[in-house]
N, C-alpha and C positions, 0 to 999 in steps of 0.2 A: 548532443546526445552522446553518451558514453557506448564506446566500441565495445566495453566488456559487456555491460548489460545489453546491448543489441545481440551479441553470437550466444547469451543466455539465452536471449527470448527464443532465435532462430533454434537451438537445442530442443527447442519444448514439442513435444509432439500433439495434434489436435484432440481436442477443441483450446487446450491451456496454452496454445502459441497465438491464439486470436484472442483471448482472454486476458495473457498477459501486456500483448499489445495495446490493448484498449485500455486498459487502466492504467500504461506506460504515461499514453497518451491525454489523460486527464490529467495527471498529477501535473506532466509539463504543459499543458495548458492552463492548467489553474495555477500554478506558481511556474511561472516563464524563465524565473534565477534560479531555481533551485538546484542544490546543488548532487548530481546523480551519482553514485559508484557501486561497484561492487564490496560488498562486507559479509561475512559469514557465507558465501556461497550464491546470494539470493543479491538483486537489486535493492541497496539501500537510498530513502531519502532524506537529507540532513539529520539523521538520527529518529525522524518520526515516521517513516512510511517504510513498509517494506513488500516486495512482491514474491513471491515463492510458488513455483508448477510443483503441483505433486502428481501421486500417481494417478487421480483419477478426479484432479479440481486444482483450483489455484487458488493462493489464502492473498487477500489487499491484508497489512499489517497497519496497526496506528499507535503510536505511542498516546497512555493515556492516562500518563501523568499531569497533573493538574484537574484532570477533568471531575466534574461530580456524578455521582451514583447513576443519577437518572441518565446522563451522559453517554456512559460510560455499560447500559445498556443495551446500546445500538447495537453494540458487539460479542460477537461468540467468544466464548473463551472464559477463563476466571484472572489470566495471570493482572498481577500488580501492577506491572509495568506496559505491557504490552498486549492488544487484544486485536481480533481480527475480524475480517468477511470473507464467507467462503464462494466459492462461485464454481457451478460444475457445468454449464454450457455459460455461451456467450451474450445470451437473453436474457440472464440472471445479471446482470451490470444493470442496475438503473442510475442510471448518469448522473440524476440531479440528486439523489440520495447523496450516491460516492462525492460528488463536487463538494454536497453541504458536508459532510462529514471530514472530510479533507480538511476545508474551512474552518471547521468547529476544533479540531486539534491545535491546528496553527495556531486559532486564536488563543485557546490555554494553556497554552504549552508555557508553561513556567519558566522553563530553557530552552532557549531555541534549538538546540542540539545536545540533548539531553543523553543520548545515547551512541554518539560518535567515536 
């Protein structure tokens, strides 16, 4: 586990420091190699995942390039590249959503680091 991104997470004030934590904790559960750092300020994963505490929610980020339409409606957002899930308590994670969606990038991710 990356030192930066842990004194991120520890930074976040509640409920997005239990929020952020939890969904730390899927990504590296569900990809065991993956590779963690900080980039633009927020938790990056290999170019497709990204974690950010805002003021009043924390956004999971998914690169979603490659993906199709129907896809690619899981997620809030319009951008091209990149789209999200919002989470404002920590009851709003459902686990086996986030895992398959996790999964569902990886697998069409055209480049495996696409945005590094």
């Amino acid at each position: 586990m990356n030192k930066e991104v842990t004194a991120y997470i520890k930074k976040q004030k509640s409920p997005q420091k239990q929020i952020c934590n939890k969904l730390r904790r899927l990504i590296l559960k569900t990809f065991s190699k993956i590779d963690e750092k900080m980039k633009m300020g927020v938790p990056w994963y290999e170019g497709m995942y990204y974690i950010v505490g805002l003021k009043d929610s924390v956004n999971l980020g998914f690169s979603v390039k490659g993906l199709f339409k129907k896809d690619m409606d899981n997620f809030t957002g319009n951008g091209k590249f990149m789209r999200h899930l919002k989470f404002k308590e920590l009851k709003e994670v459902d686990e086996k959503k986030v895992v398959r969606l996790l999964k569902l990038v990886k697998k069409k991710a055209k480049c495996g680091s696409c945005f590094k």
